[in-house]
C-alpha positions in Angstrom: 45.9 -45.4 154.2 45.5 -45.5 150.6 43.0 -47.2 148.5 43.7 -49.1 146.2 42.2 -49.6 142.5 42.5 -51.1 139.2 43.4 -49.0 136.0 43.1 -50.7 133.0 44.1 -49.8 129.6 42.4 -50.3 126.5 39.0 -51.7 126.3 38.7 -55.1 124.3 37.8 -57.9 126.0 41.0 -58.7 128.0 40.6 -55.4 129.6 36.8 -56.0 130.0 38.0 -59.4 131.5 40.4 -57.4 134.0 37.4 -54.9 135.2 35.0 -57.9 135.5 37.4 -59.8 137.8 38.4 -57.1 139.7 34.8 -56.1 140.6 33.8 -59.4 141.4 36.6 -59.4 143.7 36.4 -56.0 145.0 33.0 -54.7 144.4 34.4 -51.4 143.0 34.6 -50.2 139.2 37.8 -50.2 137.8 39.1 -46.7 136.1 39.6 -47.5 132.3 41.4 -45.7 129.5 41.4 -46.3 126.2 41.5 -44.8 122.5 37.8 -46.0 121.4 35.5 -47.9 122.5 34.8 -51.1 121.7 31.8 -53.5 122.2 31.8 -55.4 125.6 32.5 -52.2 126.7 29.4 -50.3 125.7 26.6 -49.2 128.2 28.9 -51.2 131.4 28.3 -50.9 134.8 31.8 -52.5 136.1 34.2 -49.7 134.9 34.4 -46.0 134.4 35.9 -45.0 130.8 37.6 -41.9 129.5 38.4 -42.6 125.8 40.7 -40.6 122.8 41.5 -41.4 119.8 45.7 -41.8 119.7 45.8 -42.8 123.3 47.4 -46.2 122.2 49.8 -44.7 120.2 51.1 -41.4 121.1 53.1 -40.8 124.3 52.4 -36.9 125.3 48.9 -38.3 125.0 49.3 -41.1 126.6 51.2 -39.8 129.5 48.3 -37.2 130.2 45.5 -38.9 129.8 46.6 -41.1 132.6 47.7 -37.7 134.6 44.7 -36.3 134.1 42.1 -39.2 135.1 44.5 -40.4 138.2 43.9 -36.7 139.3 40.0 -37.5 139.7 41.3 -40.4 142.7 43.6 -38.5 145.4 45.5 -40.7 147.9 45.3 -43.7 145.4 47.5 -46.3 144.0 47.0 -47.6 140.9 47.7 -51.1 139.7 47.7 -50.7 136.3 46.8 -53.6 133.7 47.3 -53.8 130.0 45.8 -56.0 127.2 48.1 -56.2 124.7 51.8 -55.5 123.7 50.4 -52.7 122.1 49.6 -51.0 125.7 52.3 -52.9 127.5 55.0 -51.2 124.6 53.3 -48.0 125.4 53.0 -48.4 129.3 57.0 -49.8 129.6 58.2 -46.8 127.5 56.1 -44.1 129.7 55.5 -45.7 133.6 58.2 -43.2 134.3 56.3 -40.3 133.0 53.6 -40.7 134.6 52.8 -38.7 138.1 50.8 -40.7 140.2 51.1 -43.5 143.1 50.8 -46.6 140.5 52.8 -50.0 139.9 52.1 -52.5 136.9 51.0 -55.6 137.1 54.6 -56.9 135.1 57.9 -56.7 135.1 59.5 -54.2 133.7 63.1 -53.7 133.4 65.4 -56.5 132.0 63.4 -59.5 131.9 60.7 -57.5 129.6 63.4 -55.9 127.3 65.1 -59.3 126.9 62.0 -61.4 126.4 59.6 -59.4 124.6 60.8 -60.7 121.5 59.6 -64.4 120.9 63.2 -65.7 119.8 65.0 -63.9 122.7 62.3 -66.3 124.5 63.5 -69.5 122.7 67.0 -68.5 123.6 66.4 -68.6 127.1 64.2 -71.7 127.0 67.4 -73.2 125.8 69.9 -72.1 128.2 67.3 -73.6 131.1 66.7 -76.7 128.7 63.0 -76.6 128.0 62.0 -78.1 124.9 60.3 -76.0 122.1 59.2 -76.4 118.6 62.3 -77.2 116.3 62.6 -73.2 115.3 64.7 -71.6 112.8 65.1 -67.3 113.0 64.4 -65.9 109.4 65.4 -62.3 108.3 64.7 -60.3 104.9 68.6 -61.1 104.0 68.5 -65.0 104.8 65.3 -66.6 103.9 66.7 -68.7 101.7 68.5 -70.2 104.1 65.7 -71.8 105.4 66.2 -75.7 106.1 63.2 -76.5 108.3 60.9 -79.5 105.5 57.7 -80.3 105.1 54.8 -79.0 107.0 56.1 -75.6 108.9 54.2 -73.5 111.0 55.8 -69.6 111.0 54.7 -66.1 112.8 56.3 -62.7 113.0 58.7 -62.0 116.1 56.9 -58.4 116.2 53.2 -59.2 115.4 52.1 -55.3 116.1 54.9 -54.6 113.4 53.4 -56.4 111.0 49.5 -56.0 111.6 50.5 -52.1 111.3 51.2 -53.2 107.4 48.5 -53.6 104.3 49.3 -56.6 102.5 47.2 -59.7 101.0 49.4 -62.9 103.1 48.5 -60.4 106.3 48.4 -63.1 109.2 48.7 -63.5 112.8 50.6 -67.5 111.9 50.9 -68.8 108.6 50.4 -73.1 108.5 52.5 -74.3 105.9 52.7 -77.1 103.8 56.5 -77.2 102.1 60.1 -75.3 102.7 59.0 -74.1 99.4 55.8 -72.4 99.8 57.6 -71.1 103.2 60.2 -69.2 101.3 57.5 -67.9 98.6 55.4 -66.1 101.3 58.6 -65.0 103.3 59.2 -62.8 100.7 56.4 -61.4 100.2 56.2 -60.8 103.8 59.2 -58.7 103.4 58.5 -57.3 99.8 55.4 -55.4 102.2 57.8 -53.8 104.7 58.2 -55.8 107.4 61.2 -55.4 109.5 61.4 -57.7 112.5 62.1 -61.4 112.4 60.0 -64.7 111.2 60.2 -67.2 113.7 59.8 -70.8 111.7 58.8 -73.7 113.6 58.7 -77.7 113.0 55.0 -78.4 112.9 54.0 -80.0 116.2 51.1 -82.7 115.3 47.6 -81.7 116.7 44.7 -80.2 116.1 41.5 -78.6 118.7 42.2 -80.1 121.9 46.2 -80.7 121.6 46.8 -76.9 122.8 46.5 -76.0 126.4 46.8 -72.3 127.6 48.2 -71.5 131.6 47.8 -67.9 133.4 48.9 -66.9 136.3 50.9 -64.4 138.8 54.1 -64.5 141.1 54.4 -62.7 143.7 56.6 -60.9 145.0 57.5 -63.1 147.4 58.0 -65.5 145.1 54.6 -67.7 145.5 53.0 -68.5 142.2 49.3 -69.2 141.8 48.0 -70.8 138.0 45.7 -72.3 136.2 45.9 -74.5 133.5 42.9 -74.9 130.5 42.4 -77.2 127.6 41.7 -75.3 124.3 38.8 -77.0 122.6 38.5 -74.8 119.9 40.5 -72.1 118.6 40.0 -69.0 116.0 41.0 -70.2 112.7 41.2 -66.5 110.9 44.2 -65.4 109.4 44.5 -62.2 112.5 43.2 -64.3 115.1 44.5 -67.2 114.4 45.0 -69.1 118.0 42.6 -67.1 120.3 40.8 -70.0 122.3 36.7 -70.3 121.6 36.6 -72.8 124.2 38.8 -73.6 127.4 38.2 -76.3 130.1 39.9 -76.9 133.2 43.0 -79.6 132.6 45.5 -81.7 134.6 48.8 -81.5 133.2 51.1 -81.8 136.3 54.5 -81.4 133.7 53.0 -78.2 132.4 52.4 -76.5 135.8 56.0 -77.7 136.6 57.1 -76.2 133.1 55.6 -73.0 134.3 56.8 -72.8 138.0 60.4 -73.3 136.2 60.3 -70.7 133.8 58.8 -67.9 135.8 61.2 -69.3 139.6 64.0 -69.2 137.0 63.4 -65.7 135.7 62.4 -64.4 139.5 59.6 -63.1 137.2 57.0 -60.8 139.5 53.3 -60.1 137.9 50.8 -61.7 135.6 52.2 -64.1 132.9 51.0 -66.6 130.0 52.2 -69.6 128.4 50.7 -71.7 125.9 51.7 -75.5 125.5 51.1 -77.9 122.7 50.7 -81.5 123.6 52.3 -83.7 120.0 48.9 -86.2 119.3 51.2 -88.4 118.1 54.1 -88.9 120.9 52.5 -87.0 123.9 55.8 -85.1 124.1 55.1 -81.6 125.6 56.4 -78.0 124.2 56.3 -74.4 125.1 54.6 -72.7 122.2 55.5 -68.9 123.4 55.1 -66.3 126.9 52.8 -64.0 127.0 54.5 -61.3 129.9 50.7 -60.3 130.7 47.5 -62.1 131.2 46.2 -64.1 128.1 43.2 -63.0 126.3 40.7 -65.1 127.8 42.5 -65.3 131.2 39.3 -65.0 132.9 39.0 -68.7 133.1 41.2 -68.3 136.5 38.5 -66.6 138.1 36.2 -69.3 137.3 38.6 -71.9 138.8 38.7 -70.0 141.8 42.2 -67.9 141.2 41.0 -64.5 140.6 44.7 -63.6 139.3 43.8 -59.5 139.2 42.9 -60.1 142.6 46.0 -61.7 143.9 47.9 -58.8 142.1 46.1 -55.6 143.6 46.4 -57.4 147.2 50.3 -58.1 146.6 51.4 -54.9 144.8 48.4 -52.5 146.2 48.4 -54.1 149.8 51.8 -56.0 150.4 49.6 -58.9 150.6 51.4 -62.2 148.8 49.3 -65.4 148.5 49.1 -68.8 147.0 46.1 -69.7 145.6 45.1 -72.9 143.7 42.4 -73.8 141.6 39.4 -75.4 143.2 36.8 -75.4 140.3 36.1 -76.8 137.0 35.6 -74.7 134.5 34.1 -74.2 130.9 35.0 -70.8 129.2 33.0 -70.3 125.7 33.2 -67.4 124.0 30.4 -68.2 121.3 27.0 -69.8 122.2 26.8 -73.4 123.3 24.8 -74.6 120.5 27.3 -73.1 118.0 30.3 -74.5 120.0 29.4 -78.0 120.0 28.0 -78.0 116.4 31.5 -77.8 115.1 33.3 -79.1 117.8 35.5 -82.3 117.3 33.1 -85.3 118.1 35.7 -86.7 120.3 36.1 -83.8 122.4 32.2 -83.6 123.7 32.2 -85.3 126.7 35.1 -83.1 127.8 32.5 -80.3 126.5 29.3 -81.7 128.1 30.8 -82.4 131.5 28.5 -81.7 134.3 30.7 -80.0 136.7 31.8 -77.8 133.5 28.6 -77.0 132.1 27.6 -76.1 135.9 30.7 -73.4 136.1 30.4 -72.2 132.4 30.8 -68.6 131.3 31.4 -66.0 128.6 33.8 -63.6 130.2 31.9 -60.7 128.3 28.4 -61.6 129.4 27.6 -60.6 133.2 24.0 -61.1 135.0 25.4 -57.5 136.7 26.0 -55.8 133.7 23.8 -57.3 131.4 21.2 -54.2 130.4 19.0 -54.3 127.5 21.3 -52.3 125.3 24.4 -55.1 126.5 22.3 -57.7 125.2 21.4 -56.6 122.3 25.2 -55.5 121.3 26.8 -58.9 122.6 23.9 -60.6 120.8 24.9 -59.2 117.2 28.8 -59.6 118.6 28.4 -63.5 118.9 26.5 -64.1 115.4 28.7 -61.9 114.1 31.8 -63.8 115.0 30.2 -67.3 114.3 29.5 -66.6 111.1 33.0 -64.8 110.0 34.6 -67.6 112.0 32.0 -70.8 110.7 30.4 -69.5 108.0 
C-alpha cells in the first residue's frame, strides 16, 4: 500500500498552517516547495523545504521541481495543497505535467475555470438566489457608467493581475466614499495597466466584528465538514486589506446553511472558503466572495476540532470520507494578546476574553514543537513588526 503525504506549495503562512495541521494530525513532516523562503518557515521542524527562485511563476520549473522532489518518496501519493491563487493558477495549469501518484486538494476542471473569477461567482450566486453585495462589473471602456452612490466598496476581479503592477492607488480593496471619487481612481487603475475587471459593490454597513470567515471540505462523497469564525479584527493595509487578526468560534446556523448550499449545489470536492458580512444595521446576511482553497488563517478548524487537511489526505489519499463537526471554542490571534485587545473595539472584549476561548487560543505560526531559539527570535521581530506597520 502506498503512503500517503502532504505536499505543500509555497511557504507563507497558509502553507505553514497546512504543514502544522497535517503534522499534528499525522505526525509526519509534510514535503514543501516553494520559490524563497519566508519567515514562519525558517529553522522548522514540521516540514522539509526545497526552495528556487521562479518556482511560482515559471512552468518548466515548476513542473520539475515537483518531479524531482516527488522522486525522493517512491510508492507515494501526494495530496498536494496551495496557498494562494498564485500556486493554485500555477498547479491547475500544470497537475497534468506532473509525473507522480498525486491529487489536489480542489477541484479542478469546470467549476474552477468558471468560478475563479469573483463576478463569474456573483453570477452563479444569482442563478441559485443567494444574496450578495449590490455589485456592478467595471471595465477600462465603461467606468463611467458606473451608477452604484454614495459610500462604495471596490476590488479587482484578478487581484494577482494587479499586485503584479507599480502604481500609487495599489490596493488589495479600495473603501470609497462617492460615485465620484470611485470613477477618479478607476481610471487611474486602468491608466497603470490593469486588465481584468473592478468588481463595485454597495457598501454593506459594519465594521470589526460584522465579518465572519467559514472553511471547510466536501468530500467526495458528498459530506461536508466546516467551521465558522467571527473576525474581530482585520488588516487595515492597502495589500492586506481583510486578512483576519483575530477569529473566534461563531454560531451562525444561516451561514453554515449558506455554505452547505453553495458547495451541495456546485457538487464542489476539496477545501473551500467563504467570507460573510453580517449588515450592523438590518442583520441581513451576504456572501462577500469564495475562496476555492483554504483561507489564510484556516487553521482555526483545527483548533475547533476539524483538522480540514486531515479530512482531505484520509478522503483523497485513503478513500476515507468523514463528517466532522466542530467541538471546540476557539480564539485565533495572529498578533500578541496585549496588542490585540489594546485596539480592539471595547464592545467586542468579552467575546475576546472568554474563558473557554482564551483556554483554546493560538497563533497558527507559533508551535511549542517547533519553537527553537532561532523561531523565536524571528516570530518575535515578525509580530512587532506587523503591529507597528499595521497600529503604528
Amino acid at each position: 500500500m502506498k503512503e500517503v503525504r502532504a505536499l505543500v506549495l509555497g511557504t507563507d503562512d497558509n502553507s505553514y498552517s497546512v504543514a502544522r495541521s497535517y503534522f499534528e494530525a499525522f505526525n509526519k513532516k509534510a514535503v514543501t516547495v516553494g520559490s524563497g523562503i519566508l519567515n514562519v518557515y525558517r529553522n522548522t521542524k514540521i516540514s522539509t523545504l526545497t526552495y528556487k527562485k521562479g518556482f511560482s511563476s515559471h512552468d518548466d520549473q515548476f513542473v520539475t521541481m515537483l518531479n524531482e522532489e516527488a522522486k525522493k518518496y517512491p510508492d507515494t501519493i501526494f495530496i498536494i495543497f496551495a496557498p494562494n491563487e498564485i500556486y493554485l493558477n500555477i498547479l491547475c495549469k500544470n497537475l497534468d505535467r506532473l509525473d507522480f501518484d498525486c491529487k489536489a486538494a480542489y477541484p479542478f476542471g469546470r467549476i474552477y475555470k468558471e468560478l475563479f473569477y469573483k463576478s463569474k461567482f456573483y453570477e452563479y450566486l444569482d442563478k441559485i438566489g443567494v444574496r450578495y453585495p449590490k455589485t456592478e462589473i467595471i471595465r477600462k471602456d465603461n467606468i463611467e457608467s458606473l451608477s452604484l452612490e454614495g459610500h462604495i466598496f471596490m476590488k479587482p476581479d484578478d487581484f494577482p493581475a494587479l499586485y503584479a503592477l507599480d502604481f500609487e492607488k495599489k490596493q488589495k480593496g479600495y473603501d470609497i466614499s462617492s460615485k465620484e471619487e470611485a470613477i477618479k481612481v478607476l481610471k487611474e487603475i486602468y491608466k497603470a495597466g490593469y486588465e481584468g475587471e473592478m468588481i463595485v459593490q454597495e457598501y454593506v454597513n459594519g465594521g470589526d466584528g460584522s465579518e465572519y470567515s467559514l472553511n471547510g471540505y466536501r468530500s467526495t462523497k458528498g459530506e461536508t465538514s466546516m467551521v465558522l469564525a467571527r473576525n474581530l479584527i482585520s488588516d487595515k493595509r492597502v495589500l492586506t486589506v481583510g486578512n483576519h487578526l483575530v477569529q473566534v468560534d461563531a454560531d451562525n446556523e444561516k451561514m453554515r446553511e449558506i455554505a452547505k448550499y453553495i458547495v451541495d449545489k456546485l457538487a464542489y470536492v476539496g477545501l473551500f472558503n467563504l467570507d460573510f458580512k453580517m449588515d450592523s444595521n438590518t442583520g441581513e446576511i451576504f456572501v462577500l466572495e469564495m475562496n476555492q482553497r483554504q483561507g489564510r488563517t484556516f487553521y482555526y478548524s483545527t483548533l475547533a476540532g476539524v483538522n480540514l487537511i486531515e479530512l482531505a489526505i484520509n478522503d483523497l489519499g485513503y478513500g476515507k470520507s468523514e463528517l466532522v463537526e466542530p467541538s471546540k471554542k476557539f480564539r485565533l490571534i495572529k498578533l500578541s494578546e496585549k496588542c490585540l485587545e489594546e485596539h480592539m473595539d471595547k464592545s467586542l472584549l468579552d467575546e475576546f476574553n472568554d474563558k473557554e476561548r482564551v483556554i483554546n487560543t493560538a497563533n497558527p505560526n507559533i508551535m511549542e514543537y517547533d519553537n527553537s531559539f532561532e523561531r523565536k527570535i524571528i516570530l518575535k521581530r515578525h509580530i512587532r513588526k506587523s503591529e507597528k506597520e499595521i497600529f503604528g
